[in-house]
C-alpha positions in Angstrom: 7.3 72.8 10.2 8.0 71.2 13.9 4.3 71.0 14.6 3.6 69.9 10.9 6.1 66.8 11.5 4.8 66.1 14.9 1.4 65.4 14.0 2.6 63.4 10.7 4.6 60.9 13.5 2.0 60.9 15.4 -0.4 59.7 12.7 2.5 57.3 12.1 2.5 55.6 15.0 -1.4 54.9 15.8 -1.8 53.4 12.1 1.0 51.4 13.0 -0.1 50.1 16.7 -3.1 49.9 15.2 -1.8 47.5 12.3 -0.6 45.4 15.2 -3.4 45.1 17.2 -5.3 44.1 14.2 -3.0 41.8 12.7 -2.4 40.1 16.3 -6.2 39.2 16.6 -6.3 37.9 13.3 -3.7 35.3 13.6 -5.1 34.5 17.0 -8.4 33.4 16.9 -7.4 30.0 14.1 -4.5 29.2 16.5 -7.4 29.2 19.4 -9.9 27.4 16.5 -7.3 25.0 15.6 -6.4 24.2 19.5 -10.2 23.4 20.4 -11.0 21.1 17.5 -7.4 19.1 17.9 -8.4 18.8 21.4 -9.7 14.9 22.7 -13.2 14.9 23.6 -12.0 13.5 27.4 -15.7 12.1 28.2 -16.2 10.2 25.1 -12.4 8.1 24.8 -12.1 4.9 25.4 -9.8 4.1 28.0 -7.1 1.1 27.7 -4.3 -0.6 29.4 -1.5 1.6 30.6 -3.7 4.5 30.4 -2.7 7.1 33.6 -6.4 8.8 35.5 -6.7 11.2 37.7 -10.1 10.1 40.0 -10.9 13.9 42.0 -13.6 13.4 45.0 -14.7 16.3 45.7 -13.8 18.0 49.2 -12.0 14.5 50.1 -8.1 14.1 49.3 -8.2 10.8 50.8 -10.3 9.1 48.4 -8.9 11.1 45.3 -6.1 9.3 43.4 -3.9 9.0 40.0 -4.2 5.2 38.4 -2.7 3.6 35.5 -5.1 1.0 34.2 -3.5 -2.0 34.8 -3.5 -4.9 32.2 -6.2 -6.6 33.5 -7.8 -3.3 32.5 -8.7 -2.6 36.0 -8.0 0.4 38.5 -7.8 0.5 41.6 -9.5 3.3 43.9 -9.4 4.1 47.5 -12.8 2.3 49.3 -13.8 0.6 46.7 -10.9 -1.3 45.3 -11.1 -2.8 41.8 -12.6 -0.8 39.4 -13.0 -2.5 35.7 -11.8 1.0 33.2 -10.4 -0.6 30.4 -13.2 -0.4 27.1 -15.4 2.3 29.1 -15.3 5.7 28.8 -14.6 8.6 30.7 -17.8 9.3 31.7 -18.8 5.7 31.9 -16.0 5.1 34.5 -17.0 8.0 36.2 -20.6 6.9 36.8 -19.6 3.7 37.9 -17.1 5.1 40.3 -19.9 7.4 41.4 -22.5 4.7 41.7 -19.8 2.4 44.0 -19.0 5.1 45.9 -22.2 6.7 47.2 -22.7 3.0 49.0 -20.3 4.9 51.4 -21.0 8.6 50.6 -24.3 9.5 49.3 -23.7 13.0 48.4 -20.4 12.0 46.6 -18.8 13.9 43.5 -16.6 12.3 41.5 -14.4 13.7 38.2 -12.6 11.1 35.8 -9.4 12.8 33.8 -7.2 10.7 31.6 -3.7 12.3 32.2 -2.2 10.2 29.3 -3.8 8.6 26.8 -0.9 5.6 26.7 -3.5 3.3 25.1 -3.8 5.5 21.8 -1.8 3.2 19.9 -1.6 0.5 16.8 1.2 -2.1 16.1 3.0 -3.2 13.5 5.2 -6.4 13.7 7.5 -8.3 11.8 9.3 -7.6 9.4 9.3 -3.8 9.2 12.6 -1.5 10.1 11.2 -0.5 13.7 8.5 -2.9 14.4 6.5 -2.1 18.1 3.7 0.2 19.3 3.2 3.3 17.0 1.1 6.9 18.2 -2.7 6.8 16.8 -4.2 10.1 15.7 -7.5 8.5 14.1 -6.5 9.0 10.6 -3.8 6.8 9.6 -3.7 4.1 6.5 -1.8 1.0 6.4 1.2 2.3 4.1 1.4 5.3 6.6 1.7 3.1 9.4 4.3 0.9 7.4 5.8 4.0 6.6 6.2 5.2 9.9 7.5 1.6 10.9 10.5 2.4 8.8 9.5 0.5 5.9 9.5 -3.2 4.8 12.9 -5.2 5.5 13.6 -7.1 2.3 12.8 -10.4 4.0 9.1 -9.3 4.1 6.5 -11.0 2.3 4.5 -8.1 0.6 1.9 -10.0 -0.6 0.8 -11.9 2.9 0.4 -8.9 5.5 -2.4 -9.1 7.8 -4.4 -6.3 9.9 -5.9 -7.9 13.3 -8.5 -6.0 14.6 -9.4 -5.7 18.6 -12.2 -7.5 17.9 -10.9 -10.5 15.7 -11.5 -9.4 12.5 -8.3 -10.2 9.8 -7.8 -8.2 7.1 -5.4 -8.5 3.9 -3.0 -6.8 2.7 -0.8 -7.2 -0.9 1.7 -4.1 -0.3 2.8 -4.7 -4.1 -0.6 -4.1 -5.5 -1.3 -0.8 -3.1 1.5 1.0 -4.3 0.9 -0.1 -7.9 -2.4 1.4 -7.8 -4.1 -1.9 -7.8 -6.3 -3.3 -5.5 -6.6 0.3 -3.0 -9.5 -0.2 -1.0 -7.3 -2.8 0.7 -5.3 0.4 2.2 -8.1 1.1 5.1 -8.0 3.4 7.8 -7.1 1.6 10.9 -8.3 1.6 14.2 -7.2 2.3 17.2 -5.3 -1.0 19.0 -5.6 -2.4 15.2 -2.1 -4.9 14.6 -0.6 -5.2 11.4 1.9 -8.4 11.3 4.2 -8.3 8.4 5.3 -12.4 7.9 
């Protein structure tokens, strides 16, 4: 009966570890899947003001530094000074950094990392609850971004707000016809450094 009971808990206790080990890969691998696709694709963002770099030379410490672009959009970077970074990207910086540098050091290896993306942002202004800077994921429409900015005060003019673009392009918006189903195509997806001004 001993032996009988014995080899029952034994049984027991493989289907059981097993059971673990199984269910433990299987929630793994989409927390892996969903970490790799969230993940910025560092060599092909934009950099902007405020943004903070890391520039790595390799096998020289002195020449290696962390820089916050500036407003100007420039860096600066041991040897060669002013770098422009702002509206390039990663791997545009670092072949211009490269380029610059092998003036000095022919055989030089250079490595570009943005340690915060700062620049990631939109606006909203005016008359909204918490107007100033708001976090930019990519997808985000103009009511989630008023949303976000705590709403319209009840001084705002809802048929008169205006999205400016980086590169000068206005856009209007009724917030009265949006949310009455009217008129949706004027809820677009903004861009990044887009600025929507609530009168």
């Amino acid at each position: 009966m001993m032996k009988k009971y014995r080899a029952t808990y034994f049984l027991w206790m493989v289907f059981m570890v097993s059971g673990c080990a199984t269910f433990g890969l299987r929630t793994e691998v989409p927390v892996e899947t969903a970490v790799q696709e969230s993940a910025p694709k560092q060599e092909e963002y934009i950099i902007g003001p405020e943004d903070q770099l890391i520039v790595s030379v390799w096998k020289d410490e002195t020449l290696s530094t962390k820089a916050v672009v500036r407003s100007d959009g420039k860096i600066s970077v041991p040897l060669i000074n002013d770098v422009q970074a702002s509206g390039l990207t990663v791997l545009q910086l670092k072949d211009e950094i490269t380029k610059r540098l092998k003036e000095f050091i022919p055989e030089v290896e250079v490595t570009v990392v943005v340690e915060q993306m700062i620049s990631n942002r939109i606006y909203v202004q005016g008359e909204v609850l918490h107007a100033g800077p708001l976090p930019f994921n990519g997808d985000l429409t103009v009511i989630q971004a008023l949303a976000l900015a705590g709403g319209l005060t009840p001084y705002a003019d809802r048929g008169s707000i205006i999205i400016l673009r980086a590169d000068g392009e206005k856009l209007k918006f009724n917030y009265n016809q949006v949310i009455r189903g009217k008129n949706t195509e004027q809820n677009v997806k903004l861009k990044r450094w887009d600025t929507i001004i609530v009168p």
